[in-house]
Backbone as CSV, one residue per row, in Angstrom:
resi,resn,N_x,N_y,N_z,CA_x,CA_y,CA_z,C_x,C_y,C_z
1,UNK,14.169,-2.004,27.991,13.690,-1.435,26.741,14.090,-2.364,25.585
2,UNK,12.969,-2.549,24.475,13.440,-3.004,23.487,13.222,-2.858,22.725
3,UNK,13.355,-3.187,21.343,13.115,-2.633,19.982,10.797,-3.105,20.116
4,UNK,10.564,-2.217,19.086,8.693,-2.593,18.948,8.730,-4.040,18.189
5,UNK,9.056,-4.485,17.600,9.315,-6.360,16.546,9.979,-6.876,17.506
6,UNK,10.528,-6.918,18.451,10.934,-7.887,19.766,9.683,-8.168,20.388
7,UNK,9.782,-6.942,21.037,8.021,-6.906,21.888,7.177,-7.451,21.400
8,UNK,6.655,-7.186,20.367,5.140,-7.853,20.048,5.997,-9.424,19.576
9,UNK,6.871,-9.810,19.193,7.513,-11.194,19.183,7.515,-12.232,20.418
10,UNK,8.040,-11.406,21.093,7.634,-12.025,22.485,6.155,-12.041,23.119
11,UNK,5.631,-11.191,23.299,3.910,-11.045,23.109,3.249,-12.380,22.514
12,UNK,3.268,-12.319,20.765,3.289,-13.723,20.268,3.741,-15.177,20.995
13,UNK,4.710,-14.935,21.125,5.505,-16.256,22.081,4.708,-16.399,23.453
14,UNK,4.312,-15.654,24.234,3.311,-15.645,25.637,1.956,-16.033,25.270
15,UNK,1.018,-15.840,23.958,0.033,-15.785,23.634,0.161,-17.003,23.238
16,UNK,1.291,-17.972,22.794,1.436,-18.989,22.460,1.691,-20.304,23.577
17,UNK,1.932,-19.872,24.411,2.457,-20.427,25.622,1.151,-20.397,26.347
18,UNK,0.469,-19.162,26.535,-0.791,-19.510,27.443,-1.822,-20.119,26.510
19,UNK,-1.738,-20.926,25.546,-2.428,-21.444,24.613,-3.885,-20.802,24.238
20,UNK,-2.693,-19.702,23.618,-3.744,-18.862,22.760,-3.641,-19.380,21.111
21,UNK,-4.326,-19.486,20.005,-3.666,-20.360,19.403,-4.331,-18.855,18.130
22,UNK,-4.321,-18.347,16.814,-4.592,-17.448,16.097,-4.704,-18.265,14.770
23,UNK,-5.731,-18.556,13.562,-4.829,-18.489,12.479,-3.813,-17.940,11.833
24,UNK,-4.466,-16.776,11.919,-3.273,-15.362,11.009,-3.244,-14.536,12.281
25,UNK,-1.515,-13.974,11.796,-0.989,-12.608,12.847,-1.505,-11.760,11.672
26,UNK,-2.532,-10.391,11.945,-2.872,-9.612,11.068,-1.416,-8.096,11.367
27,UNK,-1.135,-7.968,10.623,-0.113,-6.765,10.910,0.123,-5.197,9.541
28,UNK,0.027,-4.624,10.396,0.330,-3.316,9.011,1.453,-3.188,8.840
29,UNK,1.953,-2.163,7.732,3.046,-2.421,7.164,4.342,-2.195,7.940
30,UNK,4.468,-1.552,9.342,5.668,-1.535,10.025,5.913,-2.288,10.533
31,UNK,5.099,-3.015,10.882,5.964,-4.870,11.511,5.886,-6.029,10.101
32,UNK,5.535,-6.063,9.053,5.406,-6.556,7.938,6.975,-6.537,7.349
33,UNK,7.885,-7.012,7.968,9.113,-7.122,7.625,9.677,-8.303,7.413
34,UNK,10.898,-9.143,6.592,10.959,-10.220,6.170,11.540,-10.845,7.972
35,UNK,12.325,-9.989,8.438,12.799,-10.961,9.746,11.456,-11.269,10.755
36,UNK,10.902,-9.919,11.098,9.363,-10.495,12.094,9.334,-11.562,11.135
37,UNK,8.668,-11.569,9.649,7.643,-12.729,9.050,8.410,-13.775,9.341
38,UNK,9.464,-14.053,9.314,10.783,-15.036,9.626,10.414,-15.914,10.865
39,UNK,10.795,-14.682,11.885,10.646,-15.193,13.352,9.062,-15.525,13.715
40,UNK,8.258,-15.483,12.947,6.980,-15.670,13.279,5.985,-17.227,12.641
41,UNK,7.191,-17.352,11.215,6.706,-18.406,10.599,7.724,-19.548,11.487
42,UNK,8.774,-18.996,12.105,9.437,-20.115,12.763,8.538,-20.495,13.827
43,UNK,7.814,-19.864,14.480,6.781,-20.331,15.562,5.484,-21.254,14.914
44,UNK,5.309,-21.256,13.406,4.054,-21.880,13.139,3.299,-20.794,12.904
45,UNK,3.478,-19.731,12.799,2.380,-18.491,12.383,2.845,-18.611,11.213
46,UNK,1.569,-17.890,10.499,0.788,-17.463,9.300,0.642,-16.503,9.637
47,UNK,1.291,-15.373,8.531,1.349,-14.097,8.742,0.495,-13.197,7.616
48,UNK,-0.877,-12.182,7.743,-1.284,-11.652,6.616,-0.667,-10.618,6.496
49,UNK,-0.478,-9.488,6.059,0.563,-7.939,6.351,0.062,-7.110,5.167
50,UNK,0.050,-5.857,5.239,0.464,-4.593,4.118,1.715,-4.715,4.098
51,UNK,2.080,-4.263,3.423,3.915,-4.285,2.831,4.528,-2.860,1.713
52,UNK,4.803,-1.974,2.650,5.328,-1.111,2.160,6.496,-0.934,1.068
53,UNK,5.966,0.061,0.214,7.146,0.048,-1.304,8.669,0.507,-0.645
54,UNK,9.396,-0.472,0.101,10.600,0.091,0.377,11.673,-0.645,-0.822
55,UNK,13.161,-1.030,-0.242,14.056,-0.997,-0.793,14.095,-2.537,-0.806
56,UNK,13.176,-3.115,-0.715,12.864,-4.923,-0.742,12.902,-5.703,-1.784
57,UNK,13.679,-6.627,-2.084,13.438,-7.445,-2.941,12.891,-8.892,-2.709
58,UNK,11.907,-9.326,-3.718,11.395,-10.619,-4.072,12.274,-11.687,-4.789
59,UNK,12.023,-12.862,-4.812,12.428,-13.635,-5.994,11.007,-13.816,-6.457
60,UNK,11.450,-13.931,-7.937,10.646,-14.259,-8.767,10.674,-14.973,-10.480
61,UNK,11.018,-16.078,-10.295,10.834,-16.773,-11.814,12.699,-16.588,-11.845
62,UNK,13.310,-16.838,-10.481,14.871,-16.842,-10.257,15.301,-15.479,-10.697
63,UNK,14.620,-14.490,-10.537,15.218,-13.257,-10.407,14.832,-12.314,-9.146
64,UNK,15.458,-11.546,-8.608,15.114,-10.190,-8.217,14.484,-8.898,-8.555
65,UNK,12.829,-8.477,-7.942,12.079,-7.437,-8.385,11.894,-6.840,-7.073
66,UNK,11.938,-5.554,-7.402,10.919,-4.653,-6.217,9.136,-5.041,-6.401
67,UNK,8.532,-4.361,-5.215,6.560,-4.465,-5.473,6.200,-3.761,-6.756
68,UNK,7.018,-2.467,-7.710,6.754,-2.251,-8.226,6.918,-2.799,-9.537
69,UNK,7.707,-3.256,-9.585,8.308,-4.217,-10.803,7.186,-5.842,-10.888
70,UNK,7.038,-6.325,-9.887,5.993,-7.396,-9.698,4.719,-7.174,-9.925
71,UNK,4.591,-5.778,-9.572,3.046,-5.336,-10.101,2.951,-5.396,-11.503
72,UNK,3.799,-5.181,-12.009,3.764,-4.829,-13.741,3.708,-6.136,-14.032
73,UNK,4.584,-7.182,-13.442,3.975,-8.469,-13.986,2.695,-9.013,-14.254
74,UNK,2.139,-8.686,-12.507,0.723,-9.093,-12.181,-0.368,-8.768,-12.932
75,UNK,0.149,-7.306,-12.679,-1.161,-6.696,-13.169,-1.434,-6.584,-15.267
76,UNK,-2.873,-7.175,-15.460,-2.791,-6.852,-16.836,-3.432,-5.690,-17.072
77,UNK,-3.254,-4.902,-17.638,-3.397,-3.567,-18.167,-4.767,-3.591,-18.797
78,UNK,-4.871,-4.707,-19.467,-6.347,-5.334,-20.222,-7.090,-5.524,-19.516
79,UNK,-6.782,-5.839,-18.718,-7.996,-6.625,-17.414,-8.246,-5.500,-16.623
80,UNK,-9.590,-5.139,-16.600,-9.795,-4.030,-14.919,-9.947,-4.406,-13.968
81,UNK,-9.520,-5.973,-13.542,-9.201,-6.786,-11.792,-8.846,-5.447,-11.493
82,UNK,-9.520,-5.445,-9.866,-8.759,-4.350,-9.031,-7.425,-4.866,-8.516
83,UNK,-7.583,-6.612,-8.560,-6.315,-7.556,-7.809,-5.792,-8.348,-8.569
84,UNK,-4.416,-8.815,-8.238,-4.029,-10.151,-8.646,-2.634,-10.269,-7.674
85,UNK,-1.815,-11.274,-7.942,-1.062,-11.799,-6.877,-0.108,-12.409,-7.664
86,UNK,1.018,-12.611,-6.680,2.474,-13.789,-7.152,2.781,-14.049,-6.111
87,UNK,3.411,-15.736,-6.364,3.464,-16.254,-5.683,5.534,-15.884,-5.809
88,UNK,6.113,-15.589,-4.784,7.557,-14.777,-4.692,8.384,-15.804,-3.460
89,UNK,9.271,-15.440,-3.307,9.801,-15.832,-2.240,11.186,-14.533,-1.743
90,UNK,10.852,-14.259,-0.535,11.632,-13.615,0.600,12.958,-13.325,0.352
91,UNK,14.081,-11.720,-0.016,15.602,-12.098,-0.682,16.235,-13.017,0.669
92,UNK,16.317,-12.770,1.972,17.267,-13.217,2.660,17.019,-14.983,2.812
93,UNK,15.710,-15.029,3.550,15.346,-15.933,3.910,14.815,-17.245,2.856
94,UNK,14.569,-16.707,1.820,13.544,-17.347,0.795,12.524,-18.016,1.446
95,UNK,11.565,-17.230,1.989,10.400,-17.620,2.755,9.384,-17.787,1.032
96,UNK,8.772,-18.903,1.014,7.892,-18.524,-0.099,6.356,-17.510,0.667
97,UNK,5.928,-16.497,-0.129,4.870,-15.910,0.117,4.295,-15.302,-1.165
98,UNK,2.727,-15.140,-0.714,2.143,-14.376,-1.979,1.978,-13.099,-1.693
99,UNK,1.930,-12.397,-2.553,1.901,-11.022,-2.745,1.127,-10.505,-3.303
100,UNK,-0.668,-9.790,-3.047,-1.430,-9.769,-3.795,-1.384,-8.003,-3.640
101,UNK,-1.430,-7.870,-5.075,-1.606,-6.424,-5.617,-3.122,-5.904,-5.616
102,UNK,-3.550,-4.658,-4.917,-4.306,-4.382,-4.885,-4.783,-3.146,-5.522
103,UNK,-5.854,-2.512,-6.112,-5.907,-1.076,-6.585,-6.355,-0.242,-5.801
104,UNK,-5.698,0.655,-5.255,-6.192,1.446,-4.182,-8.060,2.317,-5.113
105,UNK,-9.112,1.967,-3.923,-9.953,2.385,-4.761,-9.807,3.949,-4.645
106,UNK,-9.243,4.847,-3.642,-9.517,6.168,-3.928,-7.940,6.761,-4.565
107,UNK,-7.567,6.046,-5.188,-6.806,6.924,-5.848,-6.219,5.387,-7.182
108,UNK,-6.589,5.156,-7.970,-6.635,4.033,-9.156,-5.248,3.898,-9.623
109,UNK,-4.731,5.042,-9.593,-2.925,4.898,-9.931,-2.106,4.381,-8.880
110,UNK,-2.787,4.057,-7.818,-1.698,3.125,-6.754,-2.581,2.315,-6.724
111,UNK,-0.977,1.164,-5.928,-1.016,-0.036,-5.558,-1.041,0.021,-3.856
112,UNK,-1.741,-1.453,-3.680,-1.874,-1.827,-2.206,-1.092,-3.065,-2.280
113,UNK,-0.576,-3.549,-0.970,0.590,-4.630,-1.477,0.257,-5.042,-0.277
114,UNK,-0.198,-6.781,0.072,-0.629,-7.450,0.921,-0.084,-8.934,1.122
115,UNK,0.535,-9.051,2.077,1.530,-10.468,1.824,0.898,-11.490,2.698
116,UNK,0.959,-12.747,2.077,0.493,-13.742,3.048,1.289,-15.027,2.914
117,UNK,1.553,-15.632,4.246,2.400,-16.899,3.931,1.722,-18.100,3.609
118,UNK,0.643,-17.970,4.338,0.046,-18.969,3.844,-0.660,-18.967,2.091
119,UNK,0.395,-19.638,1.760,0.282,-19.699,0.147,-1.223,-20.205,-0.513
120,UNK,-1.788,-21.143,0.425,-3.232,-21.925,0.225,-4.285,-21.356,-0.526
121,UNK,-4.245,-19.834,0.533,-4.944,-19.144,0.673,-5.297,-18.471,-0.863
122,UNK,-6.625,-18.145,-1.459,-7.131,-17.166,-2.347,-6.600,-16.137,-2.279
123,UNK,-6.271,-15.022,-3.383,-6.494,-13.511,-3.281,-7.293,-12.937,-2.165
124,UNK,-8.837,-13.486,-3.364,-10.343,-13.064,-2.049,-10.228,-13.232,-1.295
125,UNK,-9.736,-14.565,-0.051,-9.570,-14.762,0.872,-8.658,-14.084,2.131
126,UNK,-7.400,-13.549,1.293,-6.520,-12.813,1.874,-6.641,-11.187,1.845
127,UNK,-7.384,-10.683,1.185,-8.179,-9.569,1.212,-9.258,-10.012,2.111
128,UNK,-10.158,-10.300,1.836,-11.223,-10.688,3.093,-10.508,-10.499,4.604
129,UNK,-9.552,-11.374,4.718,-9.137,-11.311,6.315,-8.485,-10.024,6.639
């Protein structure tokens, strides 16, 4: 028996070995954690994820924010973008990743929070996938 982020880690690692090759690991927000994203960018994955409002911190502009605090950055109040993004980095690891804020369309007072390592990548693009 083992923890569910071992398993599908190792999974990854077999899928990698029988040369399965992925751009992006697509994942929802319970494996969307800084150690999976960790152990996954150490393999050469590119990770896209939802990312739940927990007790997480970012760096940002050399400080520490929660998703909700980063949203207020992102988002302009002026602007009716449903999206926008920052580019953050990881508290333990300092993985750099972006973080694109999304407006939930059925309910306009929340946020959707979507992380991707591959920094390259567009907003649109990382929504798209």
């Amino acid at each position: 028996m083992m923890q569910k982020p071992e398993a599908a880690l190792r999974m990854v690692e077999s899928a990698l070995a029988a040369g399965i090759h992925a751009d992006y690991i697509l994942m929802d927000s319970w494996f969307t954690t800084e150690p999976f994203v960790k152990s996954l960018s150490d393999l050469g994955q590119d990770v896209i994820g939802m990312v739940k409002d927990m007790k997480q911190r970012y760096y940002y502009n050399g400080y520490l924010y929660t998703l909700p605090q980063l949203a207020k950055i992102a988002m302009d109040r002026s602007n009716n973008r449903l999206y926008r993004s920052l580019m953050v980095r990881t508290r333990k690891h300092y993985l750099p990743v972006r973080i694109v804020f999304v407006r939930n369309r059925n309910k306009k007072s929340e946020l959707l929070y979507i992380l991707s390592t591959d920094n390259a990548l567009s907003e649109d693009e990382i929504i798209r996938i």
